[in-house]
C-alpha positions as CSV (number, residue, x, y, z in Angstrom):
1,X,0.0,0.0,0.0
2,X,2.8,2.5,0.8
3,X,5.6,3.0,-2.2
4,X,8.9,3.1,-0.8
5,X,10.5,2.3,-4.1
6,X,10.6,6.4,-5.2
7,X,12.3,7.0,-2.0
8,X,15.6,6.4,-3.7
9,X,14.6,9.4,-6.0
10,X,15.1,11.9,-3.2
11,X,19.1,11.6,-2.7
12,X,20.0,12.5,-5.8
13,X,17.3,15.4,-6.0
14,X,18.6,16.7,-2.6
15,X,22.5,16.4,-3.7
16,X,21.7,18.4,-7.3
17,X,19.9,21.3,-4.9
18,X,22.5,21.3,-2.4
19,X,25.2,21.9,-5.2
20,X,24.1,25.4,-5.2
21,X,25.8,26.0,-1.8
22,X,29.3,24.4,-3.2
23,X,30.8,27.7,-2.1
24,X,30.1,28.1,1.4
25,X,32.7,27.1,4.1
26,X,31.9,24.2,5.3
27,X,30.1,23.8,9.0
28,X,31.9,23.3,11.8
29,X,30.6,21.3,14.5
30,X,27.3,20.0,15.0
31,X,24.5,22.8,13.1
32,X,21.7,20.8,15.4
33,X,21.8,19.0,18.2
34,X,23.8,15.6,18.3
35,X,21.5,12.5,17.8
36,X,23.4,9.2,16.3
37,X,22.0,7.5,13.8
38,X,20.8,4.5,15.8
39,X,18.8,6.8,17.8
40,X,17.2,8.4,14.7
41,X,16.4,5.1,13.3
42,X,15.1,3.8,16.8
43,X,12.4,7.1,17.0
44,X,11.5,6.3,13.9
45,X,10.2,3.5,14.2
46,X,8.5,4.1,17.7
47,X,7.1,6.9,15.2
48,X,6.2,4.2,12.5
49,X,4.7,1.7,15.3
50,X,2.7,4.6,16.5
51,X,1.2,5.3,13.4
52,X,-0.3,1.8,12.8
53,X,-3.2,3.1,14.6
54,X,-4.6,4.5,11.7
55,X,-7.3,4.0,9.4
56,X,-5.6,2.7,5.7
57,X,-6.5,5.9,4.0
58,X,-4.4,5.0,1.1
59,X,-6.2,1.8,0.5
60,X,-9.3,1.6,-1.8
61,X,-11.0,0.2,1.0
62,X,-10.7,3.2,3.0
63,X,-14.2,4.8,1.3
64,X,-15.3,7.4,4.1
65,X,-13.8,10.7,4.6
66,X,-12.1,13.1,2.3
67,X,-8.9,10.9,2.0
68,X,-6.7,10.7,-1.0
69,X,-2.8,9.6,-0.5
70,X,-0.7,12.5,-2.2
71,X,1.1,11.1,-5.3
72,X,4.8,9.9,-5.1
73,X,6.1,12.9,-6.5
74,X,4.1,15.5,-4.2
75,X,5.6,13.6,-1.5
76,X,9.7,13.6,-2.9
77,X,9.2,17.6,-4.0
78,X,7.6,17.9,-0.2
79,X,10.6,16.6,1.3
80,X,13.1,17.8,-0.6
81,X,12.1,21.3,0.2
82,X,12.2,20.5,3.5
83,X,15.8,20.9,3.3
84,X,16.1,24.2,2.8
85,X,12.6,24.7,4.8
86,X,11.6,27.9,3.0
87,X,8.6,30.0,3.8
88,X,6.7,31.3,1.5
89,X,4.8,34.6,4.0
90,X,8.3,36.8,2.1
91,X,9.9,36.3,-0.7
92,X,13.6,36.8,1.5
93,X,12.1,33.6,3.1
94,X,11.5,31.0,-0.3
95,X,12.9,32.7,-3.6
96,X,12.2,29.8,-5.4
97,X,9.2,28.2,-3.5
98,X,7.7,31.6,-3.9
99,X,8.0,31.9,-7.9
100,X,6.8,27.9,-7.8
101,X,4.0,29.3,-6.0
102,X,2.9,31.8,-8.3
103,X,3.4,29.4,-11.3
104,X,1.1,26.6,-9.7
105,X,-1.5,29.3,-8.6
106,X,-1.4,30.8,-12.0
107,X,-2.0,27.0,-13.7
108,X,-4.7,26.8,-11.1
109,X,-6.5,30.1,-12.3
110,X,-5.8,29.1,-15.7
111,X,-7.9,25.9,-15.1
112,X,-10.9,27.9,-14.1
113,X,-10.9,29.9,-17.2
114,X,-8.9,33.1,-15.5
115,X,-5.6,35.2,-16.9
116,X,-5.8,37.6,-14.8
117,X,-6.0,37.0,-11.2
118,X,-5.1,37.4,-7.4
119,X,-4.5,34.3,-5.6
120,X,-2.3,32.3,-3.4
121,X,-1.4,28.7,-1.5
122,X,-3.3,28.7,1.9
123,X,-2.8,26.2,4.9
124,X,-6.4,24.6,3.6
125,X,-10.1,25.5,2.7
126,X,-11.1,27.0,5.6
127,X,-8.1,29.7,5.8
128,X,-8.8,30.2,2.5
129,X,-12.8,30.7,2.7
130,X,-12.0,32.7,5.6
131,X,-9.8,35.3,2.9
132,X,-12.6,35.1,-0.2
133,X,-15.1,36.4,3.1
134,X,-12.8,38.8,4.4
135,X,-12.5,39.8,1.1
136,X,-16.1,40.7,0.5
137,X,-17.3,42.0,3.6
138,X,-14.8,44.6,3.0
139,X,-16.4,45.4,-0.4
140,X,-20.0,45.1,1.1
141,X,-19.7,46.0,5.0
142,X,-22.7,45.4,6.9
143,X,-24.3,43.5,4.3
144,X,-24.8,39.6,4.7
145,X,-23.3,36.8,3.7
146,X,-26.0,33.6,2.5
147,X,-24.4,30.5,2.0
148,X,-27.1,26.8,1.7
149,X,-27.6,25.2,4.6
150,X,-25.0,22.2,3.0
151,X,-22.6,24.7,2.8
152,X,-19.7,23.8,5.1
153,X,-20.1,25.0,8.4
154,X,-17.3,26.9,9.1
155,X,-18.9,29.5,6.5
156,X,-21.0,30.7,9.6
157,X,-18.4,30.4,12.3
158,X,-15.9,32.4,9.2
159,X,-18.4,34.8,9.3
160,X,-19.2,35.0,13.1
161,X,-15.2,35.6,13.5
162,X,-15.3,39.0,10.9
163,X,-18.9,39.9,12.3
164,X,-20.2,40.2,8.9
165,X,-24.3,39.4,9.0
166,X,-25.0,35.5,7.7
167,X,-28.2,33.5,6.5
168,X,-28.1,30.4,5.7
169,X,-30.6,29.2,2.6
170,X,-32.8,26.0,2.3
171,X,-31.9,22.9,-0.1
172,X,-33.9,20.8,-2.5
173,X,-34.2,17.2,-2.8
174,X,-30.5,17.1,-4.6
175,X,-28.6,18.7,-1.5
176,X,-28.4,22.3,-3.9
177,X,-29.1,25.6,-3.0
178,X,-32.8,26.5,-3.5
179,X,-33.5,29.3,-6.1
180,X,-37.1,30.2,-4.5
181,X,-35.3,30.5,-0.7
182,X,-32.5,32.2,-2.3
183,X,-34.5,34.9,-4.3
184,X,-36.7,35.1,-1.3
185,X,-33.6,36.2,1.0
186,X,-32.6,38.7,-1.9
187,X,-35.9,40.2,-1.8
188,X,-35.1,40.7,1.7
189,X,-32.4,43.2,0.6
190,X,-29.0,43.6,2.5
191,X,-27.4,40.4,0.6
192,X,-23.6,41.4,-0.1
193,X,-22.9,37.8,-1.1
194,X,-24.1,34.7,-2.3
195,X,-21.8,31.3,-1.6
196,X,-21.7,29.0,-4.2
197,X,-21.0,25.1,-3.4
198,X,-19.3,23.2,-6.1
199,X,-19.3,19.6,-4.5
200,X,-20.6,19.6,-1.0
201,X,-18.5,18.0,1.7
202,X,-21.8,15.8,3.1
203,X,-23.1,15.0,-0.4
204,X,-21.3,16.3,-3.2
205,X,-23.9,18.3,-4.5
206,X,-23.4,21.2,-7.4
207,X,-25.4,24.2,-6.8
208,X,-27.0,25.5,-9.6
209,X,-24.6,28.6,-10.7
210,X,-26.4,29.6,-13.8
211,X,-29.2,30.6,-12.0
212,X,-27.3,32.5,-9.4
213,X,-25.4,34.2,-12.0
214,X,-28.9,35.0,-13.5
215,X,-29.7,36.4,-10.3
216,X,-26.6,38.6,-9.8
217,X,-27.8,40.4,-12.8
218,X,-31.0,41.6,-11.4
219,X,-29.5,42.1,-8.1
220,X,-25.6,42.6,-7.9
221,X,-24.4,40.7,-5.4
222,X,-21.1,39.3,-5.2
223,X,-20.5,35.6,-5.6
224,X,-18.0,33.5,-4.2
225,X,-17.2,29.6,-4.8
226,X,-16.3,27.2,-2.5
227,X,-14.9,24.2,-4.4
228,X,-12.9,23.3,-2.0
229,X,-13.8,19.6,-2.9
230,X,-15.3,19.5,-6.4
231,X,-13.2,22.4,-8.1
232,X,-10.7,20.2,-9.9
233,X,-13.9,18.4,-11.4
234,X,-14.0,21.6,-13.8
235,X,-11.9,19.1,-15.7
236,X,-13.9,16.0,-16.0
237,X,-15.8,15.4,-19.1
238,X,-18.5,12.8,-17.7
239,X,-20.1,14.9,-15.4
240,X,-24.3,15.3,-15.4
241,X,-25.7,18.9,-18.0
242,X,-26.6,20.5,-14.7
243,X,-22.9,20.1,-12.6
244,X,-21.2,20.3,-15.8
245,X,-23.1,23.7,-16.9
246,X,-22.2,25.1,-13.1
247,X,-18.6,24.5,-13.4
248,X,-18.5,25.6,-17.2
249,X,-20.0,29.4,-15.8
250,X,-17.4,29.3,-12.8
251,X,-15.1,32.0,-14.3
252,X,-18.2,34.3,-14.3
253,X,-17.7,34.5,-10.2
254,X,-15.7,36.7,-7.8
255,X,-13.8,34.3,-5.8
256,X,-12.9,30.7,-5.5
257,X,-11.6,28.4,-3.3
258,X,-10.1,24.8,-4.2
259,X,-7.7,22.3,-2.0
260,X,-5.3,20.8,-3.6
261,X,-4.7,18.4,-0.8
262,X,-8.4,16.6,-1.5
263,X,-8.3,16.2,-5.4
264,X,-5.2,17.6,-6.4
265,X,-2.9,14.5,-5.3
266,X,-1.2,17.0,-2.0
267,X,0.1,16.6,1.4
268,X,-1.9,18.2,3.8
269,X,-2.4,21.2,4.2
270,X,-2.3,22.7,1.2
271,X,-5.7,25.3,-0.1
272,X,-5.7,27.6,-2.6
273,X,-8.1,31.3,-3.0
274,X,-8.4,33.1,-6.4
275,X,-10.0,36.5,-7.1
276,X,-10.7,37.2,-10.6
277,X,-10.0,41.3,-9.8
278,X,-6.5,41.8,-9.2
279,X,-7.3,45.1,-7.1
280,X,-8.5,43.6,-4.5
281,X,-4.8,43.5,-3.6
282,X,-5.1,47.1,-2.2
283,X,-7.0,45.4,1.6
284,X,-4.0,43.2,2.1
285,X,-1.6,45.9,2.5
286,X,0.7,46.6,5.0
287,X,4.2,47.9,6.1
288,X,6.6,44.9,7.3
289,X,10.4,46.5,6.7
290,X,11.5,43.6,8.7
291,X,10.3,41.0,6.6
292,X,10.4,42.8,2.9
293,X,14.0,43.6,1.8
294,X,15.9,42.0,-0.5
295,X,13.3,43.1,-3.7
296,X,10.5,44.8,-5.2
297,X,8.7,42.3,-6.6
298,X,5.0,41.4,-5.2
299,X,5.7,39.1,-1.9
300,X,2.7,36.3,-1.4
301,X,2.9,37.9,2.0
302,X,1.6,40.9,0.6
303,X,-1.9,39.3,-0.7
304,X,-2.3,36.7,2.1
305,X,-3.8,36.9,5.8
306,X,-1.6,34.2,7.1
307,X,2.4,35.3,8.0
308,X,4.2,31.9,8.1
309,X,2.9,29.5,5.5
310,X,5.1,26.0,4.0
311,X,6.9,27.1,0.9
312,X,7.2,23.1,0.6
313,X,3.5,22.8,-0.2
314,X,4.2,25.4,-3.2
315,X,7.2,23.0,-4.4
316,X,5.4,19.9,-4.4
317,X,1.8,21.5,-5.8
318,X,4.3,22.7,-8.6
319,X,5.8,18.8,-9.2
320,X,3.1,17.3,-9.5
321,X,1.6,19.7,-11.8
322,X,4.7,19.5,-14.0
323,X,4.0,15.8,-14.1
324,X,0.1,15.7,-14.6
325,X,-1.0,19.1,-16.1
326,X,-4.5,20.1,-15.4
327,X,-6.1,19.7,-19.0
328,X,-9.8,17.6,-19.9
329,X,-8.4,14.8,-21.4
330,X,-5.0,13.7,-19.3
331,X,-4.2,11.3,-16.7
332,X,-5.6,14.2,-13.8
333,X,-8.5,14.3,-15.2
334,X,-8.9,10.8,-16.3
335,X,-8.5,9.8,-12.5
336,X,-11.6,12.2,-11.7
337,X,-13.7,10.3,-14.4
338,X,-12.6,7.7,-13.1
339,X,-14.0,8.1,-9.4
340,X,-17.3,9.4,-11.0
341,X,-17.8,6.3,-12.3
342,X,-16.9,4.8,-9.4
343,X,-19.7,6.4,-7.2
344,X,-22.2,6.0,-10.1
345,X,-21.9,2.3,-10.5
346,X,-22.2,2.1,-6.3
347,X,-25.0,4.1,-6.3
348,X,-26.8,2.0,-9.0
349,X,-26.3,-1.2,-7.6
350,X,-27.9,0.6,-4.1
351,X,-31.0,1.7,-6.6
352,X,-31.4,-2.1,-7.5
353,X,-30.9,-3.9,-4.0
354,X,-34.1,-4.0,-1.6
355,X,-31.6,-3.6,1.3
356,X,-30.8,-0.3,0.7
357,X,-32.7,3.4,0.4
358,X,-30.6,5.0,-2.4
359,X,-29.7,8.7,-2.0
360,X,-29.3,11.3,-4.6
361,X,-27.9,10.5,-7.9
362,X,-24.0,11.5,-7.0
363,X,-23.0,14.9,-9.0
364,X,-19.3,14.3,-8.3
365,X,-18.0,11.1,-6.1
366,X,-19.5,10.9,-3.2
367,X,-22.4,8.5,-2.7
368,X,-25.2,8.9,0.2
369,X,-27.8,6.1,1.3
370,X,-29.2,3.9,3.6
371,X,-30.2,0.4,4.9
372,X,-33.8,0.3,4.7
373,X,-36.4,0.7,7.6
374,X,-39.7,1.2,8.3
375,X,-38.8,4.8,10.4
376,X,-36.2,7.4,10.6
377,X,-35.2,6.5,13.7
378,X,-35.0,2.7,12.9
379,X,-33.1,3.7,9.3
380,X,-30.7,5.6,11.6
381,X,-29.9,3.0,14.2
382,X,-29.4,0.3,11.0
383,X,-26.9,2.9,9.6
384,X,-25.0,3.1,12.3
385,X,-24.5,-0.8,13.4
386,X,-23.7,-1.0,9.2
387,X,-21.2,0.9,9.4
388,X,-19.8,-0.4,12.9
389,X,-20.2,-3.6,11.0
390,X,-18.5,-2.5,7.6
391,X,-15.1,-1.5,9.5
392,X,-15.1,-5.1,10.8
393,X,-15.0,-6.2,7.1
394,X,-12.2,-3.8,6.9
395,X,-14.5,-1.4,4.7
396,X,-14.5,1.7,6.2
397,X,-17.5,4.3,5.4
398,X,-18.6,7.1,7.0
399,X,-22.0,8.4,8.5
400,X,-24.0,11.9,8.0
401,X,-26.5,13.6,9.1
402,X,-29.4,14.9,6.6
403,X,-32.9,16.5,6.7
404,X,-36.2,14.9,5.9
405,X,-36.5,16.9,2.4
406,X,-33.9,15.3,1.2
407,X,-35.6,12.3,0.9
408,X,-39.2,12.9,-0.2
409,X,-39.8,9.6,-2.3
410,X,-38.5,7.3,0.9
411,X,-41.3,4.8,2.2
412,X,-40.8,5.7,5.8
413,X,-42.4,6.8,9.1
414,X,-40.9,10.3,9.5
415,X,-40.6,10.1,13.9
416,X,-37.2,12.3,13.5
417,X,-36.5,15.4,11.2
418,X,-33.5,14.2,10.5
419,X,-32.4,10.8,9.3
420,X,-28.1,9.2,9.5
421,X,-27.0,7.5,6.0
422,X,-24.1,6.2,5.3
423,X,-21.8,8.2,2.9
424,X,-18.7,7.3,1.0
425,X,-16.1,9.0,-1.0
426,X,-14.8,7.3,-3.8
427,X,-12.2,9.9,-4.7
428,X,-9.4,7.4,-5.7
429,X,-9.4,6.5,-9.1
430,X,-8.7,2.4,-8.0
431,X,-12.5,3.0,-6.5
432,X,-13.5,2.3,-10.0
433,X,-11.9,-1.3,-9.8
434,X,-12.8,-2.2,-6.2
435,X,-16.6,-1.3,-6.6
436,X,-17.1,-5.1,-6.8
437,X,-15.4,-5.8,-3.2
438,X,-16.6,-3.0,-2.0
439,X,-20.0,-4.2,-3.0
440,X,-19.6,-7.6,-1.7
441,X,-17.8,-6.1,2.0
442,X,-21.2,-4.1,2.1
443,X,-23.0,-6.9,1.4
444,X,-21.9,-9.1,4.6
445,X,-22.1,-6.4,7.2
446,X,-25.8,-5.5,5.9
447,X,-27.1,-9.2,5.8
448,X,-25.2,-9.2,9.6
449,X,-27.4,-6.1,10.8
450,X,-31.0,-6.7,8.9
451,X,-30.2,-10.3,10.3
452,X,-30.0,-9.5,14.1
């Protein structure tokens, strides 16, 4: 499960960079303090023998949270900045990470239809929500925020933390924003900006940007994106009209966020925020003399709200976007067809089997449903001993939490509002090719529960 073979790429890599120092005097004494090489390699393994307890999130098996293993060369380009440890808040602190930064960031942009831009590497989706919302409270004080109630939920603590006004807006059926709640909260007035989910972490749903963008004409609001999950799917050409047409009119929006460390094959923690208007530069600014020296140039410090950030995270995002550019058609997006396909086929064989309530047709890869019961509250106490059940299979699923409305055609006595499914993620492209044990792992711990 873990490649250790590419581990022999990283010495030369490291050597070739260290060459660039040939003419420094050479260190006298120890530069950290002394450990001997038996005692590294005994920690490390303590280290190792701690991290058994894990879930395998690198296995295909591992089909519950968020969890993607970065690729081999995100992980060598990770480490081998690590050497030099640069940080990319100034420029004086990563030269090199810094331009890496920009390049990747540019490619990024690029992939969402943009030339000109403002953007930069963040330490993950919430830091970076947190900017895009900072950003537009500043262009619409006072005025609120409205984001659909399965919008993630640090959008209301985000907007708690900048006191900026927030309202969050009803769903349909699919898990997407509702037009007639949303309309209804702009006829309210006072809306600064709308939030747009492109994959939603609990279901994956794709609100419907056309019509918001629709709306913004009659109203002007600002819109902001949070594909912190689904963005890379901008790429994938086997997507349904409805997600496909939202991600085809993202580069009509203000702002959006994306992590490359879900989809984009990184080491945690690695988000990303873009704003299409460049001037939006002007609220970062600040005086530092201590930091800024050595040049003129634009420092990602300048246009970021965190100081300190991993300029390693820049090198490997740049790697591995050398070695799979982000284009419809290549081996990225190939991988992303790849784990739609995965969830559809999982979802249809949950459609056809009387053991099972089937969820919402999945948008992007994640798949939603339920053992079948004659309540809510029965449905929800089967879910959870499946999935108890599941992780002694060594298939390992995760639970959720949804509202009655999303489940209007389900043949049950509503006793609870809300009802627990069970949810998986089939974000690795080998979830197309283990669908059948998957399937069959599923299989024994439902029998085991409806059996009891």
């Amino acid at each position: 499960m873990f490649d250790t073979e590419t581990l022999a790429l990283l010495a030369p890599a490291v050597q070739q960079m260290a060459s660039s120092h040939g003419r420094l005097p050479a260190l006298s004494g120890a530069a950290q303090p002394a450990a001997d090489r038996d005692a590294i390699a005994a920690v490390l393994l303590r280290a190792a023998e701690r991290m058994q307890d894990n879930y395998p999130y690198a296995h295909p098996l591992y089909a519950g949270q968020m969890m993607k293993p970065p690729h081999a060369v995100a992980r060598l380009a990770y480490a081998l900045a690590t050497f030099v440890n640069p940080n990319n808040h100034a420029l004086d602190g990563g030269r090199a990470s810094s331009a890496m930064e920009r390049e990747a960031v540019a490619g990024i942009a690029a992939m969402f239809g943009w030339d000109a831009h403002l953007g930069h590497l963040t330490s993950g989706g919430t830091m970076a929500n947190l900017e895009a919302l900072w950003v537009a409270g500043r262009l619409h004080p006072k005025r609120r925020i409205v984001a659909s109630e399965q919008a993630h939920y640090t959008h209301g603590r985000i907007t708690e933390v900048l006191k900026i006004p927030f309202q969050a807006i009803a769903h349909d059926a699919q898990a997407r924003m509702d037009m007639s709640a949303l309309q209804a909260a702009l006829d309210a007035g006072e809306v600064g900006t709308v939030v747009a989910t492109l994959g939603t972490t609990a279901a994956g749903a794709v609100d419907p940007l056309p019509q918001i963008l629709r709306l913004r004409e009659r109203y002007g609001f600002r819109i902001h994106v949070d594909s912190a999950y689904g963005g890379y799917y901008r790429l994938a050409g086997n997507l349904a009209p409805e997600a496909q047409a939202a991600f085809e009119a993202i580069s009509e929006v203000d702002s959006i966020v994306v992590d490359p460390h879900k989809h984009g094959l990184q080491p945690y923690g690695c988000g990303c925020v873009i704003f299409r208007d460049p001037s939006v530069g002007r609220f970062y600014r600040h005086d530092s003399p201590y930091t800024y020296f050595s040049s003129k140039e634009l420092h990602l410090g300048e246009i970021s709200l965190e100081c300190s950030r991993a300029g390693a995270a820049a090198v490997a995002l740049w790697a591995t976007m050398q070695c799979f550019p982000l284009q419809r058609g290549g081996a990225f997006a190939q991988g992303l067809e790849a784990c739609r396909e995965a969830a559809l086929e999982l979802h249809r064989r949950i459609g056809a089997d009387v053991r099972f309530l089937a969820g919402p047709t999945p948008e992007l890869d994640i798949v939603v449903w339920a053992p079948r019961g004659a309540s809510a509250s029965e449905v929800s106490a089967r879910t959870q001993a499946v999935f108890e059940a599941a992780a002694r299979e060594d298939l390992h699923l995760a639970v959720a939490s949804f509202p009655r409305a999303m489940f209007p055609h389900w043949p049950l006595q509503w006793d609870a509002e809300r009802v627990t499914c069970l949810r998986s993620c089939l974000m690795k492209p080998e979830h197309r090719e283990w669908v059948d044990e998957i399937w069959t792992r599923l299989g024994r711990a439902t029998d085991a529960v409806l059996a009891a």
